[in-house]
C-alpha positions as CSV (number, residue, x, y, z in Angstrom):
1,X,105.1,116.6,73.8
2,X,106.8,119.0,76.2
3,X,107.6,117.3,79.7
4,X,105.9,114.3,81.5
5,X,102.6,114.2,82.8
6,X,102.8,112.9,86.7
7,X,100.4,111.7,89.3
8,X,101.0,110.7,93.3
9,X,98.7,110.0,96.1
10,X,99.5,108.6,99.5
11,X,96.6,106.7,100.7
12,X,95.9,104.7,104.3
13,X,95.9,100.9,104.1
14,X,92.5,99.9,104.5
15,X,89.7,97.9,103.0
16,X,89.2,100.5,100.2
17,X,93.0,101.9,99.2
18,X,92.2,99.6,96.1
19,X,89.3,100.9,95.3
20,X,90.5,104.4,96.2
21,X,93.4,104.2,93.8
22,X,92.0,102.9,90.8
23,X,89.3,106.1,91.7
24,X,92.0,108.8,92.2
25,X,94.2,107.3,89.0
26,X,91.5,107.0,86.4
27,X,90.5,110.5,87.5
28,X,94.1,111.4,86.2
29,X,94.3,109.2,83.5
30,X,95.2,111.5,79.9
31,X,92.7,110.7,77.0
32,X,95.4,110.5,74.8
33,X,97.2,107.1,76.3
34,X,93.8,105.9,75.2
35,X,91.1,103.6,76.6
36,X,93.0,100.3,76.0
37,X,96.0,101.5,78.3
38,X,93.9,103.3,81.0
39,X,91.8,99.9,81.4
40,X,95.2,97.9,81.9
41,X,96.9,100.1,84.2
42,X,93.6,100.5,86.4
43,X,93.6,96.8,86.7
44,X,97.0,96.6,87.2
45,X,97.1,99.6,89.4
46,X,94.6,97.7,91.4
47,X,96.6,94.3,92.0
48,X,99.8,96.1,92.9
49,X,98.1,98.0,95.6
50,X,96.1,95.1,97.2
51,X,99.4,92.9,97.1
52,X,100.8,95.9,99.0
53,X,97.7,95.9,101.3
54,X,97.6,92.3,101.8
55,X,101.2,91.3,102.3
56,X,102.4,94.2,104.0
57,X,102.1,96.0,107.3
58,X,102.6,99.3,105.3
59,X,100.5,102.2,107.3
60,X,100.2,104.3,104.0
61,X,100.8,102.9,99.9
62,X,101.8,105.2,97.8
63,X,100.6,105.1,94.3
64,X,102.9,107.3,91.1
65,X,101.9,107.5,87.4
66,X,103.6,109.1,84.4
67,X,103.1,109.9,81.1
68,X,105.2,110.9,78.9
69,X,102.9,110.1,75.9
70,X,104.7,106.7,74.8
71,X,104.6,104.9,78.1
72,X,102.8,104.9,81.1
73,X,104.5,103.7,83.9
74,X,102.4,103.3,87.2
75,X,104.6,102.6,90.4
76,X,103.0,101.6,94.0
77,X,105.3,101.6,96.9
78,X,105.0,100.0,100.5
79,X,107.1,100.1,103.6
80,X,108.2,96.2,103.7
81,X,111.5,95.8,102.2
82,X,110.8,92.0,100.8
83,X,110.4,91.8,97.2
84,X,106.1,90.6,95.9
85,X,106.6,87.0,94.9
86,X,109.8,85.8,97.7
87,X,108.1,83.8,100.0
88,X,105.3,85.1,101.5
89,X,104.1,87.7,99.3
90,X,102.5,85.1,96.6
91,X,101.8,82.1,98.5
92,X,98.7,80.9,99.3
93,X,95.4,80.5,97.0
94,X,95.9,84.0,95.9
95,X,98.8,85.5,93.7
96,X,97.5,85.9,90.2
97,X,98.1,89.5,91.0
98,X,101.3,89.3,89.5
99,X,100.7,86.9,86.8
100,X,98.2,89.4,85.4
101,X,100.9,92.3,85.4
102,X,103.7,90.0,83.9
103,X,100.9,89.0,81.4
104,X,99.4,92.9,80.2
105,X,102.6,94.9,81.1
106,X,105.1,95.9,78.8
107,X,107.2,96.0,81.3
108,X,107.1,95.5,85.0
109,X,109.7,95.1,87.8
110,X,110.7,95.9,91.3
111,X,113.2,98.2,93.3
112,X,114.4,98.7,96.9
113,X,113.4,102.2,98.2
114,X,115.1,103.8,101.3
115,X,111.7,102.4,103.5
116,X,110.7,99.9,101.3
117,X,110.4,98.7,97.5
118,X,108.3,99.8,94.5
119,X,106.4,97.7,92.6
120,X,106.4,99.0,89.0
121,X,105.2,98.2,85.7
122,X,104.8,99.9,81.6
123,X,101.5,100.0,79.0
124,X,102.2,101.6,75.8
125,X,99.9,104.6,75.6
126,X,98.0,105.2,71.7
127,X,98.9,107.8,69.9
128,X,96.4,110.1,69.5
129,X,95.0,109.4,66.1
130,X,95.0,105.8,67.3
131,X,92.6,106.9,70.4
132,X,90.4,109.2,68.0
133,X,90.3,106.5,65.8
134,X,89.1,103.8,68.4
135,X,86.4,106.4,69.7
136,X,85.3,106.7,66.0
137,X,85.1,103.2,65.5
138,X,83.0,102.6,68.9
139,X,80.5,105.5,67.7
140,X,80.2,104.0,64.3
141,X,79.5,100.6,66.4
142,X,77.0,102.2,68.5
143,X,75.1,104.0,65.9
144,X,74.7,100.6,64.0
């Protein structure tokens, strides 16, 4: 494959920048990372933004994907400079946000940005005879 696919959106914190992002990313998502891998990173996607929407006073999150038909790496970034999980970010009843990305991910970690951090994480993508071959297998399933 020539180059990297890429996607970014900046979206408001409110009630629905969860919803919003999983919307405007599996809109995005390429076929050929495959079902398995757009499922994960949509549900990832999802708890990285609402840890960034619950714990932060971030006006706007910012939500990056890219493709560069091995990986998919999915990156959301706030405006608060303290790392998700020290001290306030995972306490509380909640915080299986993160458990879930250190459990699916391939990879996952943070950085310090100029304004803030990213929260990052990696999902292998299939090759593309794997996700032809998993659509064949669920239409041979279906037709059953």
């Amino acid at each position: 494959m020539v180059g990297e696919l890429a996607f970014r959106a900046s979206l408001p914190r409110t009630g629905t920048t969860s919803r919003d992002a999983r919307h405007d990313l599996s809109a995005w998502l390429p076929e050929r990372c495959g079902p398995s891998a757009a499922e994960t990173a949509l549900l990832l996607a999802s708890e990285l933004v609402t840890n960034a929407v619950v714990h932060t006073r971030s006006p706007d999150v910012g939500v990056s994907a890219r493709c560069n038909g091995d990986t998919l790496r999915v990156a959301v970034d706030d405006d608060d400079a303290v790392p998700s999980g020290s001290g306030h970010a995972c306490s509380g009843p909640t915080g299986t946000g993160l458990s879930l990305v250190d459990a699916l991910a391939a990879r996952w970690g943070w950085e310090p940005t100029s304004g803030g951090k990213r929260v990052w994480f990696e999902v292998p993508c299939a090759r593309p005879d794997d996700a032809q071959q998993g659509a064949a297998g669920a239409r041979r399933m279906r037709d059953a």
